[in-house]
Structures are given as C-alpha cells and as structure tokens.
N, C-alpha and C positions, 0 to 999 in steps of 0.2 A: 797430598796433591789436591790443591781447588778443585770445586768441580768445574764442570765446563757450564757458561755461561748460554741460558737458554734465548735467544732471540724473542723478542716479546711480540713482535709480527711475522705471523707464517706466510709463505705463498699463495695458501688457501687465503689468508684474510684479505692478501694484494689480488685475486681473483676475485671474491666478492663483490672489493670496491671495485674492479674493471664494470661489474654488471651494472652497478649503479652509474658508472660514471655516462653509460656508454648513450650517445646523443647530446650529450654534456658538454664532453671537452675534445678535441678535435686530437684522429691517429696521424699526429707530426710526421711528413718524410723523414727517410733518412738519405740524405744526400752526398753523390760522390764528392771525393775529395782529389783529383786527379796527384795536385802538386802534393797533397800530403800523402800519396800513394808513393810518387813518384822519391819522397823525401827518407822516406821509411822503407820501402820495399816490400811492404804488404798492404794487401787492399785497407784502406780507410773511409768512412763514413761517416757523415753528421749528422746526428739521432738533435731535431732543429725545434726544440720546444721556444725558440726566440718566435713561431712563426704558430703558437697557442694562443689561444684565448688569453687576453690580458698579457701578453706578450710574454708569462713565464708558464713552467709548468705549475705555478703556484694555486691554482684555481681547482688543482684535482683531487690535493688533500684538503683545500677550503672546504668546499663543495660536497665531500665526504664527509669530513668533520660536521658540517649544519644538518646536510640530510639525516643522520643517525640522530639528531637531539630528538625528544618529545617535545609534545604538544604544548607543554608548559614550558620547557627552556625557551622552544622557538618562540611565546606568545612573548618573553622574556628580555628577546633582541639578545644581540652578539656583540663583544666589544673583541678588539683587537689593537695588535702596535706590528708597527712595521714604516720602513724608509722608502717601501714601495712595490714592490712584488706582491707581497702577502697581502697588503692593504687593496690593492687592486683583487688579488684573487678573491678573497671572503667579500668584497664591496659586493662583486659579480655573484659571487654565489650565494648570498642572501638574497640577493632582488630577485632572483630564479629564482629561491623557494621562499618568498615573501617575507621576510627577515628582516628586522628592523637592525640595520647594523651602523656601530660606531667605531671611527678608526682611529685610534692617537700615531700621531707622526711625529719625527722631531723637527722641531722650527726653522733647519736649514736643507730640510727637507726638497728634493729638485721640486720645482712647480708645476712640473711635467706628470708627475707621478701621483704629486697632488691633487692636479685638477684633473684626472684618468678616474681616483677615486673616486671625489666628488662626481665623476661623470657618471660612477657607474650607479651610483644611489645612496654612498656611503654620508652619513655623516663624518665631519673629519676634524680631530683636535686637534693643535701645532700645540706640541711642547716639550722643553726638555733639548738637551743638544745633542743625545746622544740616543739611538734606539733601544740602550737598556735603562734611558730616563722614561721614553715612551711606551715603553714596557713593565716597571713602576709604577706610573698615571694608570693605565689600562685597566690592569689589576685592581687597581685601589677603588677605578670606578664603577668595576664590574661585580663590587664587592659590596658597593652602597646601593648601589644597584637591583643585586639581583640576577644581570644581563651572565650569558657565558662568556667567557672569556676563552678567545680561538686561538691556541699557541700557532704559533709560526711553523711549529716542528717537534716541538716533544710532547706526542698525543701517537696513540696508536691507530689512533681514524688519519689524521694527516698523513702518518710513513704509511699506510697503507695506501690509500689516493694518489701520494708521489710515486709509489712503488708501482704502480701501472705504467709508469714508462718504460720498468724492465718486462711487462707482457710485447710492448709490440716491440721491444728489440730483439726477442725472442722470435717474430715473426715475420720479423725485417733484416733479421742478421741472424738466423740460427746458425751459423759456425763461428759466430764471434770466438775471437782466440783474446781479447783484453776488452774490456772496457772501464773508459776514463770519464770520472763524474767529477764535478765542482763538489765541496762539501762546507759548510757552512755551518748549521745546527746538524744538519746527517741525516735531515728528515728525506729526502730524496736520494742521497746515496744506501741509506738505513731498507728502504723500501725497496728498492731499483734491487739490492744485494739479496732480497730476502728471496726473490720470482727465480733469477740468476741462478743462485747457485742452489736452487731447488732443484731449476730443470738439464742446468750444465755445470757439474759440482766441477770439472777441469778451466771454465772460464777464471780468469785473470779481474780483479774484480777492483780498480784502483780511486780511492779520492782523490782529490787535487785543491791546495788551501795555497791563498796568499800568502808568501813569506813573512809578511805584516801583521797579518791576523793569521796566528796558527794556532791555534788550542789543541788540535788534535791531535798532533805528534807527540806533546807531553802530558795527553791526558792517556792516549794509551800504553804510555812506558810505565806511569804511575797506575794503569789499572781501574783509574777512574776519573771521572771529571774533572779536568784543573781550570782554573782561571788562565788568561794570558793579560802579561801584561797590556802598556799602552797597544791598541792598535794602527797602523797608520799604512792603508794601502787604497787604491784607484777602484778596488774589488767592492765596494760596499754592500753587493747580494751574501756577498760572503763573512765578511766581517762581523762574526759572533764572538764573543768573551770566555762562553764558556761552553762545552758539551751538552745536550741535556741527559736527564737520567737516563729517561724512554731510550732515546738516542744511543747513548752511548753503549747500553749493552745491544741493541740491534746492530750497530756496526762494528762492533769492536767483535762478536763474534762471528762475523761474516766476511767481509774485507782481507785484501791480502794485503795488501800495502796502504799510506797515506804517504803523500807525495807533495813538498810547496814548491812555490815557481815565483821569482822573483818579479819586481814591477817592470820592469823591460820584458821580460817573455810573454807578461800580462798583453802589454803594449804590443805588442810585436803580433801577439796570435790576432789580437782584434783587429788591426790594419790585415792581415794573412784574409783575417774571414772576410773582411771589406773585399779587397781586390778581389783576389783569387776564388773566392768560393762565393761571393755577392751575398754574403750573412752580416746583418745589422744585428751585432750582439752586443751586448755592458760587456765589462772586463768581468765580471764573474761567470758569464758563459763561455768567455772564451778561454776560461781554467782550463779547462781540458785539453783545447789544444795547445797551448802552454807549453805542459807539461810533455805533448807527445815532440815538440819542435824542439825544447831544449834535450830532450834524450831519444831522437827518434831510431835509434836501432834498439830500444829496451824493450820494448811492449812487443810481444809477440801474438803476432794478425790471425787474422784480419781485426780490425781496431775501429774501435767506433765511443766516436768523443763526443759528449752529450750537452750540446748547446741549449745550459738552462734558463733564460732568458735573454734576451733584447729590448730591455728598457732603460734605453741611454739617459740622461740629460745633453742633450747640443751642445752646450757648453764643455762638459765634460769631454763630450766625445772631439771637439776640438781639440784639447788639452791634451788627448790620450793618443790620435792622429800624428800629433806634435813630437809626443813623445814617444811614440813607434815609430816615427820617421828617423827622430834621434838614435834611435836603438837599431834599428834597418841599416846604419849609415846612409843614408838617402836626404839627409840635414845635416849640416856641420857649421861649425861655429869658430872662428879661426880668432887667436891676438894675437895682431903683428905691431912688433914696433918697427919704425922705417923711418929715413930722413926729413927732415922740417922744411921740403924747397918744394916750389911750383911745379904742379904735373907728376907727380910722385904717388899721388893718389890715382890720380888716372891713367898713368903705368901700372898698379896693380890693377885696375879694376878688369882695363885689357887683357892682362895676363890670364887673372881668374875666369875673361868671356873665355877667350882661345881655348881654356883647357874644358871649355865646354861644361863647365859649374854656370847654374842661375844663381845671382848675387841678390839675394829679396832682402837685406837692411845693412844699414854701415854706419856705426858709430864714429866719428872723428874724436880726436882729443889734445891738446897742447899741454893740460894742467894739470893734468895727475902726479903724483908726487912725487913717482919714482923714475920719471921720466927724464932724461938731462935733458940743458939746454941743447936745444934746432933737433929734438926728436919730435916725435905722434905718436901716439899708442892708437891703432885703427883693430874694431873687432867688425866683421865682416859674418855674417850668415848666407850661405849659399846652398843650393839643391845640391846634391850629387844623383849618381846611378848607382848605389852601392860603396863596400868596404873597398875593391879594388882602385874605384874611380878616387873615392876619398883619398887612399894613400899615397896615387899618383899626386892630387894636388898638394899636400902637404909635402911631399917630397922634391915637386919642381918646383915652390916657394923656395925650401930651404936650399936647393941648389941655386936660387936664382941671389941668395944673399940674406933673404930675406927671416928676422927671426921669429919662428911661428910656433905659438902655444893651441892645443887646442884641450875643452874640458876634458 
C-alpha cells in the first residue's frame, strides 16, 4: 500500500502567512446569496475576493512569496508570467516592498490587465501566445538574470498566502458544510484546503475547472501531473496545462472532489453574479458558482463559493453577457423560411412584437442556395423572458405555418 501523501503546506504555514499578510491585503465579505439560497435550499455565500486588491486573490501569495526572499534576491528584482491576475498581484507586491519587478504576458494579452500592471509599477514584456510561452520567456530571463522568478502557484510561499482565504472563511462561515473553489494551478484551492480541513476535517472541500482546460481530473486518476490537451474555454484565470508538483500533492491529498462545468454554466453563473448578487466577476471566479447552479441539490450547506477574481476584459465580458443570455434563454435566434410576397416580413415582425419578444436584428435573404423559387430564408434575433417564453414563441411560429429552426 503507498503511503499516504504528505501535504507540503500546513495550516500552521497558511497562519503564518495570515500574520504577514495582515494590513496588506483586505478580509473580503462574504456576501448573501438570497436566489442561490433559495435555488439550493441551504444557506449560500460569496467568500468576494473579485472585491481584493488588484481585483483577485492573487496579491496574497505574490506578496508572501517576495516578502520571505533576502536581501540579496530582493536587491535582485522579481520576474514573473501571467495573462493577468498574477501579473497584477507581484507588480503590487513588489512596489510595497520596493522590488524591482518584471512581468512577461502573452501578446494577446487584455489591455486591461496590461495597463493595471504597468500601473502598478511593473515592468511588462508582451510575448509568446500563450501563457506557458510567457512562462518559458520568464524563466529564461530570470536565469540570465539572476532576478527570482515568482511562480503563479507551485511554490510553498504562494499556496500558503492564497490559503489565507480559508482563515477568514473559517471566521466568516464556521459551519460551512461545502466549499466550492475555482482551481487552476491549485495554488489557492491547495492553500484554502490546507486551514479547512485542519480546523473542520467534516467540511466538503470541492474544486471547480473548465471543461476546456481540465488537467485535474486526469492528473489525479493517474496519481500525478498530466498534461491536457489543447485548451479552449472563456475561463482564462483558470486555464493551466498542467498541475504543478508543489500543487499537486497539496491538493490531491486534501480535496474531496474536483468538479468541471461547462462554457454555458460558466456564462450563466457570471450574468447570475451580475444581476442577482451585483458581483463583477471573469468567468473563472464565477467557477464556483457554476458548479453549484448546474448541480444545486449536491453540495450539502451551508455553501460558500469563492469568487476568485473580477478582472474582466469589456470586451470579453460582452461576449460572455451574450453568451449567458443565450444559455439563460433570454436571447434566441430563429431561421425561418416563409413566402417571397409584400408584407410577409412585417406579418412576422408583428407576430413576434405581440408575443412580446424584442426583435434586436433581422437578416433578409432571396439567394441562398437552398432556397426555391418565391421563398426568403429570414434569421431574426429577439429578447425573450426565459425558456418558457422562448418555447411559446417557437411554438406559435410553427403553429402559425411558419418553418422555424433555431441553433
């Protein structure tokens, strides 16, 4: 029989870093969730690190990590890689402790997040497409260098800094019965797990990955870090490649479950936190509630889902809006083909006001190939109220003659 697999950070060590951090980085609310109460049937909370310093929890394992260097690394400077969290959090916690620090990003990197760095003091390199090209650079320059190089997440200084968000849930929720974290490298899940089930070995202790980027479900069937294939999700806080070492044995023996959630539940929890809870989160903070929306009688409460950053791109968050409205049904997108005569368009357009759909664009067409002669192929985008409202109108379309596709 293996033996059992020791955690490389205790709760003493995520105590520590609390002492240090404390004046540092700000005890996030944890705020009701009425409708996710009401959805689930056990109280719920939002433990709102979107509402941290540098807008993730990222700044608490930065900020740890530099403070422990000596005199000589510090006098050394700090390189780092990151898409934006991490770059923001070490930018910030060098300039607090006078830290000459350099951050590689990758070149399609939001500009948002880039000029956040740059704001905070960082020097900042664009390169590479991908954050484990930027993490490559980083290395290489921290090697010619000299400088440290500040991992994102697999360093025992980092899981212990993030793991200070499981002190004040501890002190904000002490009868948590689940808690649900994003997980990415596992530096924040790895830490948060370590305080957790130190102080309440019964808590429920769950990660949450994009379906797109999962690494973690088959790194721990295999026992150890795997690679994942391509990645391709909205989640970019989370979209890691591979486990790290540090990481993997801190939450692979801690953790009860790891859990993915698809890009619609992604979409759906961030519009949730928008309206309902008035939380400006990225789709990787709003992993967690995801995960409790797509399964909300599984987690046994009270449940507190750990919104780990709020650092959108606009753009993005447009895209994601769009695509939680599609995923809400509260946006539909109809092709209808219909007769080739005068007024036949604005006989539907009527039809679609009355049944009380917003009609926001309308394709016409005469030419498409598979159309016969004296038909129109018309796609039509309209608001709804929901799956209810949606079905009515697709169904008094088809009763009214009319032949209605929708994606």
């Amino acid at each position: 029989m293996a033996a059992p697999v020791i955690p490389p950070v205790t709760a003493d060590d995520v105590l520590c870093a609390r002492e240090l951090l404390s004046g540092v980085v700000r005890t996030t609310p944890v705020a009701g969730a009425r409708a996710l109460s009401d959805l689930t049937g056990s109280r719920v909370g939002l433990k709102c690190e979107n509402l941290q310093r540098t807008g993730s929890f990222k700044i608490r394992g930065a900020y740890t990590r530099i403070a422990r260097l000596s005199d000589d690394e510090r006098a050394g400077g700090v390189v780092a890689a990151s898409a934006g969290n991490h770059a923001q959090g070490v930018a910030l916690a060098a300039r607090l402790l006078g830290v000459r620090a350099t951050v590689y990003m990758p070149e399609r990197a939001a500009l948002p997040k880039v000029d956040a760095t740059r704001g905070y003091g960082a020097e900042v390199v664009l390169t590479g497409r991908t954050v484990d090209e930027a993490v490559t650079a980083a290395t290489a320059a921290a090697e010619r260098s000299g400088a440290v190089f500040v991992h994102p997440f697999d360093h025992p200084d980092i899981i212990a800094g993030q793991g200070t968000v499981g002190c004040e849930i501890l002190d904000q929720v002490p009868d948590a019965g689940t808690v649900l974290i994003s997980a990415g490298g596992g530096g924040l899940l790895g830490g948060t797990a370590a305080v957790l089930r130190a102080a309440r070995p019964d808590v429920r202790i769950v990660g949450v990955q994009a379906a797109g980027a999962a690494a973690w479900p088959s790194s721990l069937a295999a026992g150890e870090p795997m690679p994942v294939g391509g990645m391709r999700t909205m989640a970019d806080g989370i979209a890691v490649g591979r486990p790290g070492d540090v990481t993997f044995a801190q939450v692979s023996s801690l953790i009860d479950e790891m859990v993915t959630v698809s890009e619609d539940a992604l979409s759906a929890a961030l519009l949730h936190c928008l309206e309902r809870a008035k939380m400006l989160v990225e789709p990787a903070g709003a992993a967690s509630v995801a995960a409790l929306m797509e399964q909300p009688d599984r987690w046994p409460g009270p449940v507190v889902c750990v919104l780990s950053g709020g650092n959108v791109d606009p753009l993005v968050l447009l895209q994601v809006i769009r695509h939680g409205l599609v995923a809400s049904s509260r946006y539909l997108t109809l092709h209808l083909r219909m007769p080739d005569r005068p007024g036949a368009l604005a006989e539907l357009l009527a039809r679609v006001g009355r049944l009380g759909a917003n009609v926001t664009d309308v394709a016409h067409s005469r030419i498409r190939g598979t159309l016969a002669v004296g038909e129109v192929d018309v796609e039509l985008s309209v608001e709804t109220r929901g799956p209810e409202h949606r079905d009515a109108i697709v169904a008094d379309l088809r009763e009214a003659g009319h032949s209605v596709a929708t994606p």
